[in-house]
C-alpha positions in Angstrom: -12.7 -197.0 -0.1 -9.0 -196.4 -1.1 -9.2 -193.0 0.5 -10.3 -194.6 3.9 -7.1 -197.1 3.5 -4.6 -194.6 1.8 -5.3 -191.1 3.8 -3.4 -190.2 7.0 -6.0 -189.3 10.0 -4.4 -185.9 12.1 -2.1 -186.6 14.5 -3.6 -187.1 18.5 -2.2 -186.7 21.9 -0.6 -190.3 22.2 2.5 -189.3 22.5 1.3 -186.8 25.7 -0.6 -189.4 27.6 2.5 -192.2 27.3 5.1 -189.2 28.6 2.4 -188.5 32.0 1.9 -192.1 32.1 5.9 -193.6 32.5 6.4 -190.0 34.3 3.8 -190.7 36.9 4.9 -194.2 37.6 9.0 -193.0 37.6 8.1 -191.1 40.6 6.3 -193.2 42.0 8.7 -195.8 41.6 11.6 -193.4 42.8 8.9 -192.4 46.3 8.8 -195.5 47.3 12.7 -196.7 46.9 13.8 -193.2 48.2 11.2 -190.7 49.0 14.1 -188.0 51.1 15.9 -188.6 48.0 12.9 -187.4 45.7 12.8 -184.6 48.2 16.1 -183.1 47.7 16.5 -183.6 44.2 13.4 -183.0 42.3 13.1 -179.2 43.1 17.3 -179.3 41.5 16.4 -181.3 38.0 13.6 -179.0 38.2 15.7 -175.6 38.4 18.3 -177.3 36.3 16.2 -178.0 33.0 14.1 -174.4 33.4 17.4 -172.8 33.7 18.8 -174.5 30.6 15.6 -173.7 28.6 15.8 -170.1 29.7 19.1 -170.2 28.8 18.8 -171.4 25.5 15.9 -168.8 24.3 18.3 -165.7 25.6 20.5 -167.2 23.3 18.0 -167.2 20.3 17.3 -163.8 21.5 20.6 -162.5 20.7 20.2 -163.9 17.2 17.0 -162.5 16.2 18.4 -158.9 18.4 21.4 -158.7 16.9 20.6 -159.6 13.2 16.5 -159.8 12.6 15.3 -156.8 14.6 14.2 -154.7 11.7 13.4 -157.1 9.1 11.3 -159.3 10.6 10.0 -157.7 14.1 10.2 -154.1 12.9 12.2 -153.6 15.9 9.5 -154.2 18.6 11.6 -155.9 21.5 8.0 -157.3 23.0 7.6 -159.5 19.6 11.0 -160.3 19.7 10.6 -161.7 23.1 7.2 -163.4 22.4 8.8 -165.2 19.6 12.0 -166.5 21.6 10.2 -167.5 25.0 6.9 -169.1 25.0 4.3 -169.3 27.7 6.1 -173.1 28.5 9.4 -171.0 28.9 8.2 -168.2 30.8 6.6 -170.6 33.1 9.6 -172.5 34.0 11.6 -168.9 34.6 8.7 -168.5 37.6 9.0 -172.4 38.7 13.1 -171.6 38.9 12.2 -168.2 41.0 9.6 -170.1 43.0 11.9 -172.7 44.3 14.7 -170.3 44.8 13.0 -168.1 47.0 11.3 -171.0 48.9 14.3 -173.1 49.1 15.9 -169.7 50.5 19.4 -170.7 49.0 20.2 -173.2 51.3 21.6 -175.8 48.4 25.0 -177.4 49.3 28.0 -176.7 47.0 27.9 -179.8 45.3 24.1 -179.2 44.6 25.1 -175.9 43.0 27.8 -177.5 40.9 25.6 -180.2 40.1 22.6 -177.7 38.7 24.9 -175.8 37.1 26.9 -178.9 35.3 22.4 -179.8 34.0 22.1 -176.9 32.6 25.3 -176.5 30.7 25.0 -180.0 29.3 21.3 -179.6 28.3 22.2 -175.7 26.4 24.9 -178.1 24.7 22.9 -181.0 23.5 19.3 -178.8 22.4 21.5 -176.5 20.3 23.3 -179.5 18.6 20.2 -181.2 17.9 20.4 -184.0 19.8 17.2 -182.5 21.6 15.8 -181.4 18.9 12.6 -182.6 17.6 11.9 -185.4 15.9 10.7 -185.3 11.7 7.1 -186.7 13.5 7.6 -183.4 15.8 7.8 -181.3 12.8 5.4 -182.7 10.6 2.8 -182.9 13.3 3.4 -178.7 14.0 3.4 -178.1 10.4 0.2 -180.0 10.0 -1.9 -179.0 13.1 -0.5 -174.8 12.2 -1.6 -175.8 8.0 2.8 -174.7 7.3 2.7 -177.6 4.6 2.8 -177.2 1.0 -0.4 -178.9 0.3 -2.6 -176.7 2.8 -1.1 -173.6 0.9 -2.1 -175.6 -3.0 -5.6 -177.2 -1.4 -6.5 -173.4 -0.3 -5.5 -171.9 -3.5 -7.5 -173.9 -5.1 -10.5 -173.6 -3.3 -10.7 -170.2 -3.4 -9.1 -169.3 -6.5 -11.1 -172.0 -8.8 -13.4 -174.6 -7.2 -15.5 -171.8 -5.1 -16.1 -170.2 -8.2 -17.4 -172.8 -10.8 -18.8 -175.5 -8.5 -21.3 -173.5 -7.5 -21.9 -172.8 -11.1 -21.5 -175.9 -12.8 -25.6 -176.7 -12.4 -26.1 -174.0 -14.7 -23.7 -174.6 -16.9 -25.3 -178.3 -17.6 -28.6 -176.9 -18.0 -27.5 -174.5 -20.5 -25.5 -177.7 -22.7 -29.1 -179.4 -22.0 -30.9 -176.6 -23.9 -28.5 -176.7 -26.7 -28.0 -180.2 -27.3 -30.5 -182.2 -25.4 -27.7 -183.9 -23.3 -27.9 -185.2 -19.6 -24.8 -186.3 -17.8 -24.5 -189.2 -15.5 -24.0 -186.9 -12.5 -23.4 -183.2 -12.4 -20.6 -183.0 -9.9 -17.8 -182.1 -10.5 -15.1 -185.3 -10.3 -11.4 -184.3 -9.2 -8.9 -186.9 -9.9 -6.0 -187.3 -7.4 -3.3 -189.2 -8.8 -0.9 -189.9 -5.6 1.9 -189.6 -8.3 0.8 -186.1 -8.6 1.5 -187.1 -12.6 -1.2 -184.9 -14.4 -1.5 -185.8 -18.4 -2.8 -183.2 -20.6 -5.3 -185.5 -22.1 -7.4 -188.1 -20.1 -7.3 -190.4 -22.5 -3.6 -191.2 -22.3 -3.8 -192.7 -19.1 -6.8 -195.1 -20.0 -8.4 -195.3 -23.5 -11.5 -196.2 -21.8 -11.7 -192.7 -21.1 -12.6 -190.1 -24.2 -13.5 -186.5 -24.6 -17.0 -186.1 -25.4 -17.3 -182.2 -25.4 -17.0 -179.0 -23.2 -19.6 -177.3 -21.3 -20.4 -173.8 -22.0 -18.0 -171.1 -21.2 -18.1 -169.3 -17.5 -16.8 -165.6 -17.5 -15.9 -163.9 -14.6 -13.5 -160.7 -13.3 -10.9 -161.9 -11.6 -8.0 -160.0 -10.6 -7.9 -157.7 -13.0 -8.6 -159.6 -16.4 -11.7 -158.7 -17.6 -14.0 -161.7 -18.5 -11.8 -164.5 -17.6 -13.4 -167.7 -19.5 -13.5 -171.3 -17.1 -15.1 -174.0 -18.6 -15.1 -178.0 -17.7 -15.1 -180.9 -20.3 -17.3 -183.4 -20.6 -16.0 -187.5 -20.8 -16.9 -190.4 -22.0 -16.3 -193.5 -20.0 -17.0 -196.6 -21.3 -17.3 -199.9 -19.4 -17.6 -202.8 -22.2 -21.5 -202.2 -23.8 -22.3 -199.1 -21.2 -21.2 -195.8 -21.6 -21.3 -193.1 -18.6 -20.9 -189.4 -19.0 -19.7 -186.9 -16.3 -17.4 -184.0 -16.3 -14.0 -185.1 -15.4 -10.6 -183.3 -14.4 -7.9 -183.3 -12.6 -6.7 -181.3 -9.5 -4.5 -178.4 -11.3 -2.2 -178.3 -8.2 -0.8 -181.6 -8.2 1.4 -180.5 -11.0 3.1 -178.3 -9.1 3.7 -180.8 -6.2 5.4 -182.8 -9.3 7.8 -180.5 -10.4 8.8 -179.2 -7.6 10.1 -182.8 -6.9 11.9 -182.9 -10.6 13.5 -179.8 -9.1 16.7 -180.3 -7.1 17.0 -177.0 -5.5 13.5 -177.6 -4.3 14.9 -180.3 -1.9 11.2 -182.2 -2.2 11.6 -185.8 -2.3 9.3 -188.4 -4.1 7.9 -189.4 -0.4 7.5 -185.6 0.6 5.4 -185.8 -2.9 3.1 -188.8 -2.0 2.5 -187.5 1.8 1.6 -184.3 0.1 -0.8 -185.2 -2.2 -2.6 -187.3 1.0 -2.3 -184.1 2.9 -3.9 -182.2 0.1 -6.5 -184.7 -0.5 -7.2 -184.1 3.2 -7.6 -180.7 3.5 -9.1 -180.1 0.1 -12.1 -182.8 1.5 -12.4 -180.9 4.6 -12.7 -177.6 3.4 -15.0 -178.6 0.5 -17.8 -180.3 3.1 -17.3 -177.3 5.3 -18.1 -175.2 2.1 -22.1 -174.5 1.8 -21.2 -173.6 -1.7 -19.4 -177.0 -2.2 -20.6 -179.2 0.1 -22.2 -182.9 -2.1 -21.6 -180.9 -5.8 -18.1 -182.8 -6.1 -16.0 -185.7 -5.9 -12.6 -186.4 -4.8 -11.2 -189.7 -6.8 -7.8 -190.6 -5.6 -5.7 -192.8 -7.9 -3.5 -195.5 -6.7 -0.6 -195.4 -9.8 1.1 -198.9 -9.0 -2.8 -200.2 -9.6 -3.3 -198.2 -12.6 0.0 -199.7 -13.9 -0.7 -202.8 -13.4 -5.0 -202.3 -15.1 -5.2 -200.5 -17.7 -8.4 -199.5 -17.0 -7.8 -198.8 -13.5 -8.8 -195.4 -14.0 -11.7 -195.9 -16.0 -13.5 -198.5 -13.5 -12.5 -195.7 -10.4 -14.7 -193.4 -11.8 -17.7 -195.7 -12.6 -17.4 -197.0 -9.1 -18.1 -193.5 -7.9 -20.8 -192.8 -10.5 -22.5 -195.8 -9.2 -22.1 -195.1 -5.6 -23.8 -191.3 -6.5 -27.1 -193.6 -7.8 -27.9 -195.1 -4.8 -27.9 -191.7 -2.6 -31.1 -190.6 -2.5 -31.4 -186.7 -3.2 -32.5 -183.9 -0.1 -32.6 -180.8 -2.2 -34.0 -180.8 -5.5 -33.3 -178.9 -8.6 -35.1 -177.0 -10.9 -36.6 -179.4 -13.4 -35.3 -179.8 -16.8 -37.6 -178.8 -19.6 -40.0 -181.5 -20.3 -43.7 -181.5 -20.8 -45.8 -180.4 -18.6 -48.2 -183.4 -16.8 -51.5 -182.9 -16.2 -52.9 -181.4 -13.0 -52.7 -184.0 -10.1 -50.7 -186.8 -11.6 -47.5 -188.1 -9.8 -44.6 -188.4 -11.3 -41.1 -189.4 -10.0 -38.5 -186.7 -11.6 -35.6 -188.5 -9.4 -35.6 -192.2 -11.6 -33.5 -191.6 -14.9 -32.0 -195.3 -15.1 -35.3 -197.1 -16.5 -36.2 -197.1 -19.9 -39.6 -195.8 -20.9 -40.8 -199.2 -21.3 -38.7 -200.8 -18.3 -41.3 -201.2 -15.2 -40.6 -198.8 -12.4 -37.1 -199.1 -10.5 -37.4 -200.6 -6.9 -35.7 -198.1 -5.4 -37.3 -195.8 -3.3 -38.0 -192.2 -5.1 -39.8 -189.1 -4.3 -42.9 -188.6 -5.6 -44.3 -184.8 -5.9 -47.5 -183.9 -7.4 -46.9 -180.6 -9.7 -43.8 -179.4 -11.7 -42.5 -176.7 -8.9 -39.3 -176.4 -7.4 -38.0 -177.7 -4.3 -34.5 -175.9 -4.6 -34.3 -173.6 -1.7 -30.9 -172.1 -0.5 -28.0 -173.7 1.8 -28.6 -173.2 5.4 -26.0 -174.0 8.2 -26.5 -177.0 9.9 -28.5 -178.5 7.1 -27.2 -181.6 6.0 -28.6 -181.5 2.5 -27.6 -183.4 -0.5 -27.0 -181.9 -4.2 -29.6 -183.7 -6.9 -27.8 -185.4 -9.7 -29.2 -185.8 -13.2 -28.8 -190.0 -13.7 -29.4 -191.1 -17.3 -28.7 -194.5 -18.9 -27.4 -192.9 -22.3 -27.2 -189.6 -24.4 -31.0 -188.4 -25.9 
Protein backbone atom coordinates (compact mmCIF):
# COMPACT_ATOMS: atom_id res chain seq x y z
CA UNK A 1 0.00 0.00 0.00
CA UNK A 2 1.34 3.54 -0.88
CA UNK A 3 0.11 4.79 2.42
CA UNK A 4 2.10 2.03 4.36
CA UNK A 5 5.32 3.32 2.20
CA UNK A 6 4.49 7.10 2.05
CA UNK A 7 2.95 7.89 5.86
CA UNK A 8 5.22 8.91 8.69
CA UNK A 9 4.62 6.52 11.89
CA UNK A 10 4.61 9.05 15.43
CA UNK A 11 7.75 9.70 16.73
CA UNK A 12 9.13 7.14 19.79
CA UNK A 13 11.48 7.38 22.60
CA UNK A 14 14.81 6.64 20.64
CA UNK A 15 16.22 9.51 21.15
CA UNK A 16 15.65 8.97 25.33
CA UNK A 17 16.97 5.57 25.50
CA UNK A 18 20.39 6.51 23.34
CA UNK A 19 20.87 9.80 25.85
CA UNK A 20 20.55 7.09 29.25
CA UNK A 21 22.46 4.67 27.28
CA UNK A 22 26.03 6.84 26.34
CA UNK A 23 25.06 8.69 29.81
CA UNK A 24 25.25 5.52 31.79
CA UNK A 25 28.40 4.20 30.23
CA UNK A 26 30.18 8.04 30.53
CA UNK A 27 30.02 7.55 34.15
CA UNK A 28 30.92 4.62 34.17
CA UNK A 29 33.67 5.18 32.16
CA UNK A 30 34.65 8.43 34.19
CA UNK A 31 34.18 5.80 37.90
CA UNK A 32 36.56 3.75 36.94
CA UNK A 33 39.44 6.29 35.45
CA UNK A 34 38.69 8.66 38.50
CA UNK A 35 35.95 7.68 40.83
CA UNK A 36 37.22 10.82 43.81
CA UNK A 37 37.05 12.86 40.82
CA UNK A 38 33.35 11.83 39.94
CA UNK A 39 32.83 12.57 43.55
CA UNK A 40 33.73 16.17 43.76
CA UNK A 41 32.49 17.22 40.54
CA UNK A 42 29.22 15.62 39.67
CA UNK A 43 27.20 17.28 42.50
CA UNK A 44 28.96 20.93 40.84
CA UNK A 45 27.87 20.13 36.89
CA UNK A 46 24.82 19.20 38.70
CA UNK A 47 24.16 22.63 40.61
CA UNK A 48 25.76 24.39 37.62
CA UNK A 49 23.16 23.32 34.82
CA UNK A 50 19.94 23.54 37.43
CA UNK A 51 21.12 26.89 38.29
CA UNK A 52 21.51 27.98 34.62
CA UNK A 53 17.97 26.46 33.77
CA UNK A 54 16.46 28.26 36.81
CA UNK A 55 18.12 31.09 35.68
CA UNK A 56 16.95 31.16 32.35
CA UNK A 57 13.01 30.67 33.16
CA UNK A 58 13.25 33.84 35.70
CA UNK A 59 14.34 35.51 32.79
CA UNK A 60 11.31 34.39 30.56
CA UNK A 61 9.41 35.34 33.69
CA UNK A 62 10.27 38.87 33.45
CA UNK A 63 9.10 38.78 29.83
CA UNK A 64 5.71 37.34 30.21
CA UNK A 65 5.55 39.78 33.82
CA UNK A 66 6.51 42.70 32.45
CA UNK A 67 4.65 42.69 29.05
CA UNK A 68 1.97 39.45 28.87
CA UNK A 69 0.44 39.61 32.37
CA UNK A 70 -2.99 40.76 31.38
CA UNK A 71 -3.32 39.58 27.90
CA UNK A 72 -2.55 36.27 28.08
CA UNK A 73 -2.53 35.07 31.92
CA UNK A 74 -5.16 37.64 33.07
CA UNK A 75 -2.75 38.53 35.63
CA UNK A 76 -2.66 35.31 37.71
CA UNK A 77 1.19 35.18 38.78
CA UNK A 78 0.56 31.15 39.56
CA UNK A 79 -0.08 30.63 35.56
CA UNK A 80 2.50 32.80 34.92
CA UNK A 81 4.91 30.72 36.86
CA UNK A 82 3.44 27.35 35.69
CA UNK A 83 4.08 28.50 32.14
CA UNK A 84 7.83 29.67 32.71
CA UNK A 85 9.04 26.68 35.01
CA UNK A 86 7.98 23.25 34.43
CA UNK A 87 7.96 20.33 36.77
CA UNK A 88 11.76 19.37 35.05
CA UNK A 89 12.70 22.97 36.24
CA UNK A 90 11.23 23.07 39.48
CA UNK A 91 12.92 19.80 40.16
CA UNK A 92 16.38 20.86 39.46
CA UNK A 93 15.73 24.20 41.83
CA UNK A 94 15.27 21.25 44.78
CA UNK A 95 18.29 19.07 43.42
CA UNK A 96 20.45 22.59 43.60
CA UNK A 97 18.92 23.16 47.31
CA UNK A 98 19.50 19.49 48.09
CA UNK A 99 23.14 19.48 47.47
CA UNK A 100 23.63 22.87 48.97
CA UNK A 101 22.43 22.05 52.15
CA UNK A 102 24.10 18.61 52.15
CA UNK A 103 27.32 19.77 50.76
CA UNK A 104 26.93 22.41 53.76
CA UNK A 105 28.90 25.12 51.66
CA UNK A 106 32.10 23.63 51.95
CA UNK A 107 33.06 24.23 47.93
CA UNK A 108 36.52 25.74 47.36
CA UNK A 109 36.79 29.19 45.59
CA UNK A 110 37.76 27.89 42.45
CA UNK A 111 34.64 25.42 42.66
CA UNK A 112 32.50 28.49 43.13
CA UNK A 113 33.98 30.37 40.29
CA UNK A 114 33.87 27.38 38.25
CA UNK A 115 29.85 26.85 38.93
CA UNK A 116 29.25 30.14 38.46
CA UNK A 117 31.41 30.52 34.99
CA UNK A 118 28.60 26.94 33.90
CA UNK A 119 25.91 28.63 34.49
CA UNK A 120 26.69 31.92 32.84
CA UNK A 121 27.91 30.17 29.74
CA UNK A 122 24.90 27.85 29.55
CA UNK A 123 22.08 31.19 30.15
CA UNK A 124 24.35 32.52 27.14
CA UNK A 125 24.22 29.75 24.68
CA UNK A 126 20.13 28.43 25.45
CA UNK A 127 19.00 32.07 24.87
CA UNK A 128 21.01 32.30 21.59
CA UNK A 129 19.77 29.14 20.34
CA UNK A 130 22.66 27.24 20.17
CA UNK A 131 20.68 25.02 22.89
CA UNK A 132 17.74 25.28 21.44
CA UNK A 133 15.92 22.52 20.06
CA UNK A 134 16.28 20.95 17.14
CA UNK A 135 13.26 21.28 13.90
CA UNK A 136 12.90 17.21 14.96
CA UNK A 137 12.37 18.65 18.68
CA UNK A 138 9.70 20.87 17.45
CA UNK A 139 7.92 18.86 15.09
CA UNK A 140 7.84 15.92 17.43
CA UNK A 141 5.98 18.50 20.33
CA UNK A 142 3.89 19.90 17.73
CA UNK A 143 2.77 16.44 16.70
CA UNK A 144 2.52 14.40 20.01
CA UNK A 145 0.37 18.11 21.58
CA UNK A 146 -1.83 17.98 17.68
CA UNK A 147 -0.21 22.16 17.29
CA UNK A 148 0.16 21.31 13.50
CA UNK A 149 -1.88 22.70 10.77
CA UNK A 150 -3.17 19.40 9.59
CA UNK A 151 -4.55 18.21 13.14
CA UNK A 152 -6.49 21.58 13.19
CA UNK A 153 -7.93 20.88 9.00
CA UNK A 154 -8.22 16.84 9.71
CA UNK A 155 -10.51 17.88 12.89
CA UNK A 156 -12.53 20.39 11.09
CA UNK A 157 -13.28 18.18 8.81
CA UNK A 158 -14.40 15.43 10.74
CA UNK A 159 -16.62 17.19 12.73
CA UNK A 160 -17.75 19.89 10.57
CA UNK A 161 -18.52 17.50 7.27
CA UNK A 162 -17.58 13.80 7.39
CA UNK A 163 -19.49 13.08 10.83
CA UNK A 164 -22.35 14.39 9.39
CA UNK A 165 -22.95 12.69 5.91
CA UNK A 166 -21.03 9.45 6.34
CA UNK A 167 -23.21 8.25 8.57
CA UNK A 168 -25.80 9.26 6.12
CA UNK A 169 -24.58 8.43 2.87
CA UNK A 170 -26.44 4.69 3.14
CA UNK A 171 -29.53 6.36 2.93
CA UNK A 172 -28.75 8.59 0.56
CA UNK A 173 -27.94 5.51 -2.06
CA UNK A 174 -30.99 3.80 -1.21
CA UNK A 175 -33.09 6.77 -1.93
CA UNK A 176 -31.04 7.19 -5.71
CA UNK A 177 -31.86 3.26 -5.77
CA UNK A 178 -35.63 3.94 -5.56
CA UNK A 179 -35.46 6.57 -8.07
CA UNK A 180 -33.40 5.19 -10.65
CA UNK A 181 -32.78 1.62 -10.06
CA UNK A 182 -28.94 2.28 -9.61
CA UNK A 183 -26.41 0.29 -7.39
CA UNK A 184 -22.92 1.65 -6.89
CA UNK A 185 -19.74 -0.44 -6.73
CA UNK A 186 -19.34 0.35 -2.99
CA UNK A 187 -21.18 2.79 -0.79
CA UNK A 188 -18.33 4.35 1.00
CA UNK A 189 -17.44 7.29 0.73
CA UNK A 190 -13.77 7.55 -1.22
CA UNK A 191 -11.51 10.68 -0.06
CA UNK A 192 -8.73 11.43 -2.51
CA UNK A 193 -5.44 12.72 -0.98
CA UNK A 194 -3.40 14.21 -3.45
CA UNK A 195 0.14 14.75 -1.57
CA UNK A 196 0.28 17.90 -3.86
CA UNK A 197 -2.61 19.10 -1.94
CA UNK A 198 -3.66 20.26 -5.80
CA UNK A 199 -7.59 19.86 -5.68
CA UNK A 200 -9.27 20.34 -9.42
CA UNK A 201 -12.80 21.38 -9.58
CA UNK A 202 -13.67 18.59 -11.83
CA UNK A 203 -12.33 14.93 -11.54
CA UNK A 204 -12.17 14.45 -14.79
CA UNK A 205 -9.31 16.86 -15.49
CA UNK A 206 -6.83 14.98 -13.76
CA UNK A 207 -7.71 11.53 -15.60
CA UNK A 208 -10.38 11.19 -18.37
CA UNK A 209 -10.87 7.77 -17.18
CA UNK A 210 -12.72 9.41 -14.60
CA UNK A 211 -16.38 10.97 -15.51
CA UNK A 212 -19.35 12.36 -13.58
CA UNK A 213 -22.08 10.08 -13.65
CA UNK A 214 -24.71 11.94 -11.36
CA UNK A 215 -25.29 13.26 -7.80
CA UNK A 216 -26.93 11.68 -4.98
CA UNK A 217 -29.88 13.16 -3.46
CA UNK A 218 -29.59 16.22 -1.47
CA UNK A 219 -28.85 16.05 2.60
CA UNK A 220 -30.33 19.06 4.61
CA UNK A 221 -29.32 19.90 7.84
CA UNK A 222 -29.10 23.15 10.53
CA UNK A 223 -25.90 23.98 10.92
CA UNK A 224 -24.77 27.04 12.48
CA UNK A 225 -27.35 29.02 11.92
CA UNK A 226 -28.36 28.49 8.16
CA UNK A 227 -31.40 26.86 7.99
CA UNK A 228 -31.49 23.73 5.78
CA UNK A 229 -28.00 23.64 4.64
CA UNK A 230 -28.03 21.16 1.39
CA UNK A 231 -24.68 18.48 1.31
CA UNK A 232 -24.81 16.14 -1.32
CA UNK A 233 -21.98 13.71 -2.96
CA UNK A 234 -21.45 12.90 -6.78
CA UNK A 235 -21.48 9.85 -8.22
CA UNK A 236 -18.36 8.76 -10.91
CA UNK A 237 -17.75 6.75 -13.47
CA UNK A 238 -14.45 5.00 -13.70
CA UNK A 239 -13.68 3.13 -16.51
CA UNK A 240 -10.94 0.51 -16.84
CA UNK A 241 -10.80 -0.49 -20.75
CA UNK A 242 -14.36 -2.68 -21.26
CA UNK A 243 -15.44 -2.46 -17.27
CA UNK A 244 -16.95 0.39 -15.84
CA UNK A 245 -17.08 0.88 -11.78
CA UNK A 246 -19.25 3.37 -10.04
CA UNK A 247 -18.71 4.81 -6.53
CA UNK A 248 -19.00 8.16 -5.10
CA UNK A 249 -15.82 10.00 -5.36
CA UNK A 250 -14.23 13.36 -3.82
CA UNK A 251 -11.65 14.97 -2.65
CA UNK A 252 -10.61 16.09 0.87
CA UNK A 253 -11.94 19.88 0.87
CA UNK A 254 -9.00 20.85 3.26
CA UNK A 255 -6.12 20.16 1.14
CA UNK A 256 -6.85 23.34 -0.72
CA UNK A 257 -6.20 25.26 2.02
CA UNK A 258 -2.85 23.53 2.75
CA UNK A 259 -2.13 24.63 -1.04
CA UNK A 260 -2.68 28.14 -0.83
CA UNK A 261 -1.34 28.81 2.04
CA UNK A 262 1.95 27.65 0.37
CA UNK A 263 1.19 30.17 -2.83
CA UNK A 264 1.08 32.65 0.06
CA UNK A 265 4.34 34.29 1.00
CA UNK A 266 3.34 35.82 4.19
CA UNK A 267 2.22 32.42 5.25
CA UNK A 268 5.93 31.30 5.37
CA UNK A 269 4.66 27.45 4.44
CA UNK A 270 7.02 25.85 2.22
CA UNK A 271 6.27 23.14 -0.49
CA UNK A 272 7.94 20.44 2.08
CA UNK A 273 5.92 21.89 5.08
CA UNK A 274 2.91 21.15 2.42
CA UNK A 275 3.83 17.44 1.60
CA UNK A 276 4.52 16.54 5.46
CA UNK A 277 1.27 18.13 6.07
CA UNK A 278 -0.94 16.45 3.90
CA UNK A 279 0.86 12.91 5.45
CA UNK A 280 0.12 14.32 8.79
CA UNK A 281 -3.44 14.96 7.82
CA UNK A 282 -3.80 11.76 6.19
CA UNK A 283 -2.75 10.40 9.61
CA UNK A 284 -4.84 11.91 11.84
CA UNK A 285 -7.88 12.08 9.57
CA UNK A 286 -7.40 7.84 9.44
CA UNK A 287 -7.09 7.71 13.11
CA UNK A 288 -9.94 9.59 14.08
CA UNK A 289 -12.20 8.09 11.36
CA UNK A 290 -11.49 4.18 12.77
CA UNK A 291 -11.89 5.56 16.26
CA UNK A 292 -15.34 7.06 14.98
CA UNK A 293 -18.27 4.40 15.53
CA UNK A 294 -20.11 6.58 13.16
CA UNK A 295 -17.24 6.29 10.61
CA UNK A 296 -15.49 3.47 11.26
CA UNK A 297 -15.37 0.91 7.53
CA UNK A 298 -18.05 3.46 5.62
CA UNK A 299 -14.88 5.35 3.97
CA UNK A 300 -11.77 5.29 2.22
CA UNK A 301 -8.70 7.29 2.37
CA UNK A 302 -6.85 7.14 -1.35
CA UNK A 303 -3.62 8.97 -1.27
CA UNK A 304 -2.22 10.16 -4.58
CA UNK A 305 1.31 10.00 -5.41
CA UNK A 306 1.53 13.20 -8.15
CA UNK A 307 5.06 12.43 -9.75
CA UNK A 308 3.15 8.83 -10.57
CA UNK A 309 0.07 10.46 -11.79
CA UNK A 310 2.34 12.58 -14.03
CA UNK A 311 4.10 10.17 -15.34
CA UNK A 312 0.30 7.56 -16.00
CA UNK A 313 -2.28 9.19 -17.03
CA UNK A 314 -4.54 6.99 -15.54
CA UNK A 315 -2.78 6.78 -12.44
CA UNK A 316 -5.71 8.02 -10.72
CA UNK A 317 -8.20 6.07 -12.34
CA UNK A 318 -6.38 2.54 -11.62
CA UNK A 319 -5.85 3.91 -7.61
CA UNK A 320 -9.36 3.88 -7.18
CA UNK A 321 -10.26 0.48 -8.90
CA UNK A 322 -7.45 -0.97 -6.85
CA UNK A 323 -9.42 0.02 -3.72
CA UNK A 324 -12.81 -0.90 -5.18
CA UNK A 325 -11.38 -4.27 -5.70
CA UNK A 326 -9.72 -4.67 -2.39
CA UNK A 327 -13.51 -3.65 -0.74
CA UNK A 328 -14.81 -7.15 -2.77
CA UNK A 329 -12.88 -9.49 -1.21
CA UNK A 330 -13.81 -8.26 2.55
CA UNK A 331 -16.33 -10.20 3.66
CA UNK A 332 -19.25 -8.13 5.38
CA UNK A 333 -20.01 -8.30 9.62
CA UNK A 334 -23.06 -6.12 9.72
CA UNK A 335 -25.57 -6.23 7.24
CA UNK A 336 -27.89 -3.70 5.70
CA UNK A 337 -31.29 -3.48 5.20
CA UNK A 338 -32.05 -5.21 1.89
CA UNK A 339 -32.79 -3.34 -1.22
CA UNK A 340 -36.18 -3.86 -2.66
CA UNK A 341 -36.39 -6.90 -4.55
CA UNK A 342 -38.86 -9.68 -4.54
CA UNK A 343 -39.73 -11.46 -1.91
CA UNK A 344 -38.49 -15.48 -1.97
CA UNK A 345 -40.49 -17.91 -0.83
CA UNK A 346 -40.59 -19.16 2.68
CA UNK A 347 -37.42 -21.28 3.55
CA UNK A 348 -35.29 -20.77 0.47
CA UNK A 349 -31.64 -19.49 0.86
CA UNK A 350 -30.48 -16.98 -0.82
CA UNK A 351 -27.06 -15.13 -0.71
CA UNK A 352 -27.87 -11.23 -0.66
CA UNK A 353 -23.88 -10.57 -0.26
CA UNK A 354 -22.79 -11.94 -4.26
CA UNK A 355 -23.60 -8.99 -6.70
CA UNK A 356 -20.49 -9.72 -9.14
CA UNK A 357 -22.21 -12.91 -11.04
CA UNK A 358 -24.44 -12.62 -13.74
CA UNK A 359 -27.81 -14.31 -13.36
CA UNK A 360 -26.72 -16.95 -15.60
CA UNK A 361 -22.96 -17.11 -14.33
CA UNK A 362 -22.68 -20.23 -11.72
CA UNK A 363 -22.27 -19.24 -8.15
CA UNK A 364 -18.99 -17.17 -7.13
CA UNK A 365 -16.49 -19.30 -5.10
CA UNK A 366 -16.08 -17.06 -2.62
CA UNK A 367 -17.42 -17.65 0.63
CA UNK A 368 -20.94 -15.73 1.26
CA UNK A 369 -23.47 -15.70 3.92
CA UNK A 370 -26.37 -17.45 3.54
CA UNK A 371 -29.71 -16.33 5.59
CA UNK A 372 -32.94 -18.00 5.28
CA UNK A 373 -35.73 -14.95 5.28
CA UNK A 374 -35.57 -11.34 4.00
CA UNK A 375 -35.02 -9.65 7.70
CA UNK A 376 -32.42 -7.44 8.71
CA UNK A 377 -29.29 -7.96 10.37
CA UNK A 378 -28.39 -4.23 10.77
CA UNK A 379 -28.15 -3.67 14.52
CA UNK A 380 -26.35 -0.54 16.02
CA UNK A 381 -22.41 0.21 16.62
CA UNK A 382 -21.25 -1.08 19.84
CA UNK A 383 -17.77 -0.30 21.42
CA UNK A 384 -15.42 -2.84 21.10
CA UNK A 385 -17.14 -4.41 18.15
CA UNK A 386 -15.03 -4.77 15.36
CA UNK A 387 -17.79 -4.71 12.69
CA UNK A 388 -17.54 -4.06 9.04
CA UNK A 389 -19.90 -1.70 6.87
CA UNK A 390 -21.82 -3.97 3.91
CA UNK A 391 -21.16 -2.69 0.49
CA UNK A 392 -23.52 -2.92 -2.44
CA UNK A 393 -21.09 -4.77 -5.28
CA UNK A 394 -22.56 -4.80 -8.83
CA UNK A 395 -20.93 -5.65 -12.12
CA UNK A 396 -22.82 -2.70 -14.09
CA UNK A 397 -25.76 -0.16 -13.91
CA UNK A 398 -29.58 -2.03 -13.94
Amino acid sequence: MVEECVVPRPRGSAPAVCAVVLSSLALVVGWLLDSRLMRETTGLVVVALSLGVTVHSLCLLTEEWLFHSQQRYGGSIHRMLWACFNSATLGGVCVVILLLLVGGFQWTHDQCVLCVITSAVFLLLKNLRVLGPAPVEISEVCESRQLNVAHGLAWSFYLGYLKLVIPELEQQIKKHYNQTGEIPHSSRLHILLPLSAKAPAKIEEEDHNVLFHQNLPEMQLNRAGVRKRVYKHSIYKITDHEQEYYCVVEYATPLLTLYQMSQDSTAGFSEHDRRQQVLLFHRTLSHILECSLECRNRYRLILIDDHQAAEEPHYLSKEIIRHLLQQEHEIPMDLLEELPQPVPEQGVNMAPLNFHHQENDPLSSLPSLMISAPQSLRSEPVENTDYTQNHYNHNRYR
